[in-house]
VEXLUM-830155 format. One record per residue: y, x, z of N, C-alpha, C in turn. Coordinates in pm, whole numbers, plus 50000, padded with zeros to 5 digits. Layout:
REM residues N
YXZYXZYXZ;...
REM end
This chain:
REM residues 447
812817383476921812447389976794811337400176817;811307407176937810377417976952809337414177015;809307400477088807447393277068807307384976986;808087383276851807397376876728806527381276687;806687397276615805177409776620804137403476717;804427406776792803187401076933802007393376898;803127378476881802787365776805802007366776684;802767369876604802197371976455800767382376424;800527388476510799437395876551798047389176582;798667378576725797717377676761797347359076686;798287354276641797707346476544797027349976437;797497360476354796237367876263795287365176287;794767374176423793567373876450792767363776451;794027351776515792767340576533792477333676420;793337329276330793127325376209792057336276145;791947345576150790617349476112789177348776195;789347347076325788627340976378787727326176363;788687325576326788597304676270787607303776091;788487318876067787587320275871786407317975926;785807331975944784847339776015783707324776093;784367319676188783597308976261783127295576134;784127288976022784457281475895782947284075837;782757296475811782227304075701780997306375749;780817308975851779547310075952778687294375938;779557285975991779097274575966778667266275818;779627268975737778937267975620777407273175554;777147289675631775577294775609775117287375680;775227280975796774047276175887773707267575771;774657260575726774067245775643773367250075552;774007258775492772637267275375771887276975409;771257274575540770577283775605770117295775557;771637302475554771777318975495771607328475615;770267333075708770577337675834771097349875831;770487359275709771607371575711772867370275744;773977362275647775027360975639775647356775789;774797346675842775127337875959775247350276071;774527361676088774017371976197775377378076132;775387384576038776697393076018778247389776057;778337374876019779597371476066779647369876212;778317365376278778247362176417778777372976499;778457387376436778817398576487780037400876474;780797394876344782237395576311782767389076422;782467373876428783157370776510783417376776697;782237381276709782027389476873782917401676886;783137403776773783957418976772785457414776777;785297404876664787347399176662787607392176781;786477385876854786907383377010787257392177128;786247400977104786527409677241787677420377199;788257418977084789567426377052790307418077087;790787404477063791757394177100791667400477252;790427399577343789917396577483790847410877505;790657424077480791007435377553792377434677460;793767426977370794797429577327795497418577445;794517404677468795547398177553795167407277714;794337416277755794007418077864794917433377902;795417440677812796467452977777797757444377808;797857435877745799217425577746799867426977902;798167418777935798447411778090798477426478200;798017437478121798267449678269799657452778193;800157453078087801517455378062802417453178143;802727436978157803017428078216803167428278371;801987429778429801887432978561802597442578571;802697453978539803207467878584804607466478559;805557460478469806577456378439807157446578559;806847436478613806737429278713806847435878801;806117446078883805667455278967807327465278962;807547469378855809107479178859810127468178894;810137453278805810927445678894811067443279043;809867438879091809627439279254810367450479290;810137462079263810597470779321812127480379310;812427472079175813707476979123813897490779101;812607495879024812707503178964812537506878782;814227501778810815187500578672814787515978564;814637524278623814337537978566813327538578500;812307530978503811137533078477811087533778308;810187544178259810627538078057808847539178022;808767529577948807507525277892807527529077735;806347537677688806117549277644806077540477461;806447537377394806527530677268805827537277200;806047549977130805117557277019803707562177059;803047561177181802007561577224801157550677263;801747533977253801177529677289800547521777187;799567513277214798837505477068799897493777006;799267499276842800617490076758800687474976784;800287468476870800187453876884800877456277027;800837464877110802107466977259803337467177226;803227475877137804507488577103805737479177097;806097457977084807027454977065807337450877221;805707448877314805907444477435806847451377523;806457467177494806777477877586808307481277554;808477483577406810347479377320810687466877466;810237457177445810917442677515811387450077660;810457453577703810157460777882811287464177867;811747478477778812967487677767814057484477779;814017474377706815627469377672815827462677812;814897453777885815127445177994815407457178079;814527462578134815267474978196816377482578175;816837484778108818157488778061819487477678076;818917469578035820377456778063820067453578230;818777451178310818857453378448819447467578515;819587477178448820497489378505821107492678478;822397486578364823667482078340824257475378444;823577464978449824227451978551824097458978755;822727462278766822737476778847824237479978897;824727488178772824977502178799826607491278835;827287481878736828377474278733828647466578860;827487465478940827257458079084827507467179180;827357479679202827167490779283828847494379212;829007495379089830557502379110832017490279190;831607474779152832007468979214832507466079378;830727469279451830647472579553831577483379598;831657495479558832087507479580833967504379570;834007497979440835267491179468835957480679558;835137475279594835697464879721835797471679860;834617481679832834427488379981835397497679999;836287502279864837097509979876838277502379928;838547491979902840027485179906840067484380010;838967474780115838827471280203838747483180289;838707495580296839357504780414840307511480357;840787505980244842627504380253843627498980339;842957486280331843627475480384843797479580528;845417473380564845677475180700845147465880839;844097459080799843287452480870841697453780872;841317451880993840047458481067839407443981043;838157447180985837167435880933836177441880944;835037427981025834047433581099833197421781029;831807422380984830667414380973829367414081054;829477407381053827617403481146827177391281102;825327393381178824427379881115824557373081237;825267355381222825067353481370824377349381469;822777348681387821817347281474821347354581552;821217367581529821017383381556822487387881604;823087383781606824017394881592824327405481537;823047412381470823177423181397824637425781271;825297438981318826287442481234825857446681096;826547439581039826907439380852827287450580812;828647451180858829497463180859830827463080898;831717472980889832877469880959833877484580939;834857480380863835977488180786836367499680874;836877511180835837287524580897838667517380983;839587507780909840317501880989840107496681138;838907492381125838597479981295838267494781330;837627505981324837037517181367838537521181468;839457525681370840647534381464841237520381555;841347507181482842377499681616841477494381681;840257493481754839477495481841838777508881899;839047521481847838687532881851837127526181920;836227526481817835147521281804834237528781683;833187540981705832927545581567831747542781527;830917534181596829877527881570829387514881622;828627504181608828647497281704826957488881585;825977480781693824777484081634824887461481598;825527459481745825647443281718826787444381753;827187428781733828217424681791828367422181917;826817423682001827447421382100827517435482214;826917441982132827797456682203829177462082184;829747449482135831287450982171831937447482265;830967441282356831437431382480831837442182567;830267455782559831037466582655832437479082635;832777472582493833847481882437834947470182504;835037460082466836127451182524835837433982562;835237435282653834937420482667836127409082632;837097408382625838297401782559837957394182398;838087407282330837787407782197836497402082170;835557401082218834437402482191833747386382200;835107380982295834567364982379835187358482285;836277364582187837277356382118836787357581991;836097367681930835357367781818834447363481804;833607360381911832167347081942832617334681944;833917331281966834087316881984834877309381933;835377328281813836747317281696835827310181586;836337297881536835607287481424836087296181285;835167291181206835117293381036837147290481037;838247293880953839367289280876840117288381021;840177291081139840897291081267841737307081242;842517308181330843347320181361843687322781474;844087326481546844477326981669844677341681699;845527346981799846177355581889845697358682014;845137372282001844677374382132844957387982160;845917387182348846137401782396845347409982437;844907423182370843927429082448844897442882490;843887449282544844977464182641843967477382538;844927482282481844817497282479845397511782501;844707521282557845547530182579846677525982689;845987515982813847187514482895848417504582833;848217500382706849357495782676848907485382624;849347472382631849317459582581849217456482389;848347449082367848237450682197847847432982180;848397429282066848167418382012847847411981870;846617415081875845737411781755845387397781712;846177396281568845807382681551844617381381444;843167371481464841947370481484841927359681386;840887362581232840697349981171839177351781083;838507339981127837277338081026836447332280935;835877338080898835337327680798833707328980780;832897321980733831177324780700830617326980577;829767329280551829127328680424827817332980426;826877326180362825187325680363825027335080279;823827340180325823187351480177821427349780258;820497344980150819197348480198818447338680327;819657325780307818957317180431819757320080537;821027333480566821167340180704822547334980675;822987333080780824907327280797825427339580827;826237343880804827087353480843828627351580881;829497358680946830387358480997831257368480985;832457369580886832997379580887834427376280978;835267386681069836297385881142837157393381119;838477391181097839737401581009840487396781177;840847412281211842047415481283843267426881240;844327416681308845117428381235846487427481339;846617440981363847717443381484849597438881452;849757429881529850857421581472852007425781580;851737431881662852687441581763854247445881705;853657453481548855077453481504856007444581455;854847440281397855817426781294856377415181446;855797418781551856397406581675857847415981694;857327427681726859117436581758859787431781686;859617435181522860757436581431861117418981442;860347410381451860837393281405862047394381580;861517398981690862147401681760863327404781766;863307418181709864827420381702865697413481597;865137411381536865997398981413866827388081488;865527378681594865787371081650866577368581719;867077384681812868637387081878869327391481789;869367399581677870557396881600871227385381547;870127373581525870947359181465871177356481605;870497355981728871187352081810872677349881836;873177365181851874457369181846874967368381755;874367364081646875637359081519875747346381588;874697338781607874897325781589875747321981743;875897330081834876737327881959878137330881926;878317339781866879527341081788880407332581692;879247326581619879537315281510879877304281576;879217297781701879607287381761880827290881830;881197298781918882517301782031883687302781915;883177313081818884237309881723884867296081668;884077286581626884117267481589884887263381674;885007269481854886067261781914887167269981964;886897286981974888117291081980889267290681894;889247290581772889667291081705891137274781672;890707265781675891277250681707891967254881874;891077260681935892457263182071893197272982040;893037285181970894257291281909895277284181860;894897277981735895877269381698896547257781766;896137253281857896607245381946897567251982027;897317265382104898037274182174899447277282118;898717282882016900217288881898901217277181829;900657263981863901557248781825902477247881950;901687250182044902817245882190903547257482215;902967267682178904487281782173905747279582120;905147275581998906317270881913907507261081961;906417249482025907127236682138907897243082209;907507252982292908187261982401909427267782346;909137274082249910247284482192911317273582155;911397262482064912377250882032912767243282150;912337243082294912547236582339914087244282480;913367261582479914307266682492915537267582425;915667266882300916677270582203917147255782189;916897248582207917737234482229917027226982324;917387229282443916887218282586917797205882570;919037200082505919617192282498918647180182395;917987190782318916847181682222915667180382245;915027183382402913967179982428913777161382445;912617160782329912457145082291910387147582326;910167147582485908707148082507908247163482521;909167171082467907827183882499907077188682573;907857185782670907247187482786905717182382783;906287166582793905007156782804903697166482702;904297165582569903097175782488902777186682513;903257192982602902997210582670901807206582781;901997196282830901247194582949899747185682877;900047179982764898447173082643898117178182664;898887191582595898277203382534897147212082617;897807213582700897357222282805896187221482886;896437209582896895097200482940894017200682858;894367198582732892837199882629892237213982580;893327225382590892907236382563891967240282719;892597239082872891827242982959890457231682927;890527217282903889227210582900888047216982797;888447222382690888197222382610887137240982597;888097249482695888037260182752886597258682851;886547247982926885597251483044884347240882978;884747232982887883347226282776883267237382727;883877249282660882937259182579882327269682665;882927273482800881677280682923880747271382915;880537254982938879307251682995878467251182872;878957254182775878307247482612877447262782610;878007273782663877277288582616876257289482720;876657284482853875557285682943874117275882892;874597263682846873757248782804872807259782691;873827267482603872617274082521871697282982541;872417292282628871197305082651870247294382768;870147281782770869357276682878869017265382778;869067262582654868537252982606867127251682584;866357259682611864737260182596864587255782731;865097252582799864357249882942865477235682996;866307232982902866707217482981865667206682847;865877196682995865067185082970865627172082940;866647171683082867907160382998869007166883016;869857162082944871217166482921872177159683085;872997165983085874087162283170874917150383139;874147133783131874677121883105876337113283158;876857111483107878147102283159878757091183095;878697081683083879647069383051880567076583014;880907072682873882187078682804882627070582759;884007069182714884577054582621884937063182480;884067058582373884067065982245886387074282246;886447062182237887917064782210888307076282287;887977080882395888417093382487887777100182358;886647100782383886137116982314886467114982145;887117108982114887637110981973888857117981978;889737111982080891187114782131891447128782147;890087132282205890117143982264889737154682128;889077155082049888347157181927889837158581853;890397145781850891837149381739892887159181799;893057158781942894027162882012893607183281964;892457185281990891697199781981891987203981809;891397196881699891717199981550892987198681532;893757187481564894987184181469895877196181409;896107205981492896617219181512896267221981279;894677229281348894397230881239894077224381078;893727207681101893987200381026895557202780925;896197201581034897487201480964898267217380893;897687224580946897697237280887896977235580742;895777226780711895457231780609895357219480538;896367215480555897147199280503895967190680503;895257188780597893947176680599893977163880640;893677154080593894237141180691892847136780717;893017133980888891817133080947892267113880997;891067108580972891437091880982890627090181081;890627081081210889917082481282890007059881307;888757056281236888757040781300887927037281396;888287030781481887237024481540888227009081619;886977001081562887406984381556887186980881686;886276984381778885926982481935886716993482046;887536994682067888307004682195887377004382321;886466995782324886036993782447884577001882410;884167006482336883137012282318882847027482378;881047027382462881257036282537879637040382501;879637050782543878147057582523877677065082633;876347068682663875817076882778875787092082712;876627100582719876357116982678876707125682752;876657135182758876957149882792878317150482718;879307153082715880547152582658880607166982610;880437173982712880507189282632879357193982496;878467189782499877407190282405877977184382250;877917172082294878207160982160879517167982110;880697172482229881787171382167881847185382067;880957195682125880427208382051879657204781880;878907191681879878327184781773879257182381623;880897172881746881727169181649882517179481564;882807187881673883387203381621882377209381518;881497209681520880697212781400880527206981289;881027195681276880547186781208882267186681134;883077187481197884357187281134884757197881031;884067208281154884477225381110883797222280972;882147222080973881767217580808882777208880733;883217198580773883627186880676884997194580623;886417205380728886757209180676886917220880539;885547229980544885297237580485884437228680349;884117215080340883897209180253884657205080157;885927200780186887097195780108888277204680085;888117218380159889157228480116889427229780003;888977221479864889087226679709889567213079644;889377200479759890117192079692891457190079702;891807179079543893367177679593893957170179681;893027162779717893487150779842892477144679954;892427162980024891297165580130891467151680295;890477142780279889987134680354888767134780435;889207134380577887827130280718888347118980753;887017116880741886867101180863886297098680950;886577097581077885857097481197885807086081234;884427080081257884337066981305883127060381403;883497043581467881997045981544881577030781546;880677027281511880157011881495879157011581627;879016999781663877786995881719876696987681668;875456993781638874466984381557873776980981584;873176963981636872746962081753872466969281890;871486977481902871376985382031871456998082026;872347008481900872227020681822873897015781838;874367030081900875887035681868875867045881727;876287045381671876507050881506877527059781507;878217068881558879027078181523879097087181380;879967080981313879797087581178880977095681164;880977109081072882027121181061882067122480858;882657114480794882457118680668883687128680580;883337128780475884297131880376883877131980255;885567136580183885667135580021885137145579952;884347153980008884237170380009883067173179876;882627185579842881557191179754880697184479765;880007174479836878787176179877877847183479892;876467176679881875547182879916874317182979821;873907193879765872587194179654871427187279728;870557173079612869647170879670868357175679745;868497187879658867377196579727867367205279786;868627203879842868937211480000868797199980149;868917191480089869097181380208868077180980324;866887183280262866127183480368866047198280473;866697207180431866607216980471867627224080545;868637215680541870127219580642869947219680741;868877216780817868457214580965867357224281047;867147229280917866227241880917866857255381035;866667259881118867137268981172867607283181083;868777286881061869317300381023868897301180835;869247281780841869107281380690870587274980671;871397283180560872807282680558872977282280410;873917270680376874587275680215875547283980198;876457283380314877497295780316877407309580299;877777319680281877567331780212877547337680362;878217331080421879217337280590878407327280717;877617316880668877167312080756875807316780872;876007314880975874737315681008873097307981015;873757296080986872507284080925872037277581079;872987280881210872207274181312873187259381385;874457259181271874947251681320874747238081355;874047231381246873347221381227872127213481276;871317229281296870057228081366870767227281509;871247231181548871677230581757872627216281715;872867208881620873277198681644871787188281647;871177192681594870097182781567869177181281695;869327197381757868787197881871869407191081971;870677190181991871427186182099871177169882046;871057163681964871077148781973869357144582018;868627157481949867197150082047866777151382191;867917158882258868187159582402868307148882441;869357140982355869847128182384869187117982356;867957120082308867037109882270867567105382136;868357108182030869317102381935868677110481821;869457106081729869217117381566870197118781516;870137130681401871487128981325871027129681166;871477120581119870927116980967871967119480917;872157126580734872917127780625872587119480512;873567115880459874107111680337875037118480228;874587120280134875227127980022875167129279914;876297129079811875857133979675877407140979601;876807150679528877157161979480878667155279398;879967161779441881157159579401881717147979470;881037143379549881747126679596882167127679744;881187139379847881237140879927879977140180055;879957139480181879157139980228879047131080377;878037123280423878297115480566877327122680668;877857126480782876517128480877876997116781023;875707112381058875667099181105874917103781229;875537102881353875147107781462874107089981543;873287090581598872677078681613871947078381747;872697071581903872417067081969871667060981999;870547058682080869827047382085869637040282215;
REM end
């Protein structure tokens, strides 16, 4: 709108230029030379006014240009002084300058705002160009956890810490990585991530570190607290079935004193007994040692077993408690002669888990059922442990195997996972089956 004026100006002119030239030509034909000389002069005059309005324009212009180059937004171009055919150019100038030092001033408070956050933030972020090396800049943060208060490139960080310095040259764009460096005598571990971005043709490289020392303690000490739940949670799964086993043959003992005329076997069952609580006793020493050493075994402690023993042995250890909490545990298997290569103390630590769940599954029904069983499928032994129990939500299933991930309120969530672990010792898996109210199968799988 404010070089329409402009426009409308300097078309005037020329359209009178054009009269003026029209009209001129018409005297030549009626060879009027007065007339012809007068306008001739008209027209020389309405030219070299066009000539010095577009030539004001063009130093306008330039000098306007000239404050752009130089970004000087401040500049104000003088309106009521200048000639009435400028006066909308120099308006135009104004306003552009003004909306360029708006946008200015909204860029710089932005800036000021990012630059603020960013030596908020509890991480040290450093930029450079990485052809030059030349430093960008680099947050009050990287300043104190490098106690570093200036630095000109990046690669005069090599003499502050050659460590840091080899690992920040050679981490990739979207990588992360962990690297120990020493301060103050004391060991520090900064984890290192970057990314690039162009400005002006130049690549740049910005690097975020941030001291993970604590957050390693604290996941640390977490890590021995579930520990010791979860060492607890397991010794408990089998002390507990030898309690009850213990406190069954007391009982044997005590009836057998009070009527020896009616001993029908007790004996014989004092001496089962006894036998499976000590077996059962020195499988749960080697099962605690097998764990605090499970990061460092490779194969398990293998033996020819005949399924039927270690079931025998499995019923002989629960029945106690089964029957305490009126459970009927069914145990088929169609082959007696069936035998497998395992670690007996491991697996049999597996089944105990797997029961201990299945009983705490069906505690709410009215006609609480396990089934323990073992197929052979072609070259895969199948040990399956089911029941009639709650089941299992579909969208937990994938996640029961998860380490110190538990549905129980009381659980520790590692029971499952050290079963899963102990069968890939064995080269084996353990797969579930389930659905919600019907019950649940976990399927131990030999290969």
């Amino acid at each position: 709108m404010i070089f329409k004026k402009l426009e409308w100006r300097l078309l005037l002119k020329l359209v009178l230029l054009f009269g003026i030239l029209v009209a001129a030509a018409w005297f030549v034909v009626q060879a009027n030379y007065l007339f012809i000389i007068i306008l001739g002069a008209a027209a020389l005059i309405l030219m070299y006014d066009v000539y010095r309005m577009m030539q004001k324009a063009q130093d306008e212009v330039q000098e306007f240009v000239e404050s752009i180059h130089y970004r000087d937004f401040s500049r104000y171009f003088n309106v009521k002084h200048a000639p009435a055919e400028l006066q909308p150019l120099r308006q135009g100038f104004n306003e552009i300058n003004t909306t360029f030092k708006v946008i200015s001033k909204e860029k710089e408070v932005q800036y000021q705002y990012l630059q603020k956050i960013l030596e908020l933030v509890d991480t040290g972020i450093i930029s450079y160009e990485t052809e030059s090396g030349e430093l960008n800049w680099m947050n009050d943060t990287f300043k104190r956890m490098m106690e570093i208060p200036y630095l000109k490139t990046i690669h005069s960080l090599e003499k502050r810490d050659a460590v840091l310095y080899r690992e920040a040259i050679d981490i990739r764009p979207g990588e992360t990585k962990v690297v120990s460096i020493t301060k103050d005598n004391r060991p520090l571990k900064i984890l290192l991530a970057a990314t690039v971005f162009q400005t002006e043709n130049k690549l740049n490289k910005v690097i975020a570190c941030q001291n993970i020392n604590e957050a390693l303690d604290e996941t640390e000490a977490k890590a021995w607290q579930k520990l010791l739940s979860v060492m607890t949670h397991e010794i408990m799964n089998s002390v507990a079935p030898i309690s009850s086993l213990a406190g069954t043959l007391k009982n044997r003992l005590a009836q057998a004193h009070a009527a020896p005329a009616a001993d029908n076997g007790t004996m014989d069952d004092l001496e089962l007994g006894l036998e499976t609580i000590q077996r059962r006793s020195e499988g749960l020493l080697k099962f605690t040692e097998t764990y605090r050493n499970l990061n460092k075994i490779t194969t398990p402690n293998l033996k020819k077993v005949f399924v039927r023993d270690l079931f025998e042995n499995l019923y002989a250890l629960m029945q106690p408690t089964l029957d305490q909490k009126h459970i009927e545990l069914e145990v088929i298997l169609k082959d007696p002669h069936l035998t497998c290569s395992i670690d007996i103390n491991l697996i049999e630590q597996v089944l105990i888990n797997l029961v201990v769940n299945a009983i705490e599954a069906v505690k709410e029904k009215a006609q609480p059922r396990i089934l323990l069983s073992a197929v052979q499928d072609h070259n895969k032994l199948l040990i399956r442990v089911s029941d009639n129990g709650s089941g299992i939500a579909p969208e937990l299933l994938d996640k029961i195997f998860i380490p110190f991930f538990s549905t129980k309120k009381s659980g520790s969530g590692i029971g499952l996972s050290l079963c899963k672990q102990i069968m890939l010792l064995h080269k084996g898996n353990i797969l579930v089956q389930s659905k919600e109210g019907e019950g649940t199968v976990f399927t131990l799988v030999f290969g």
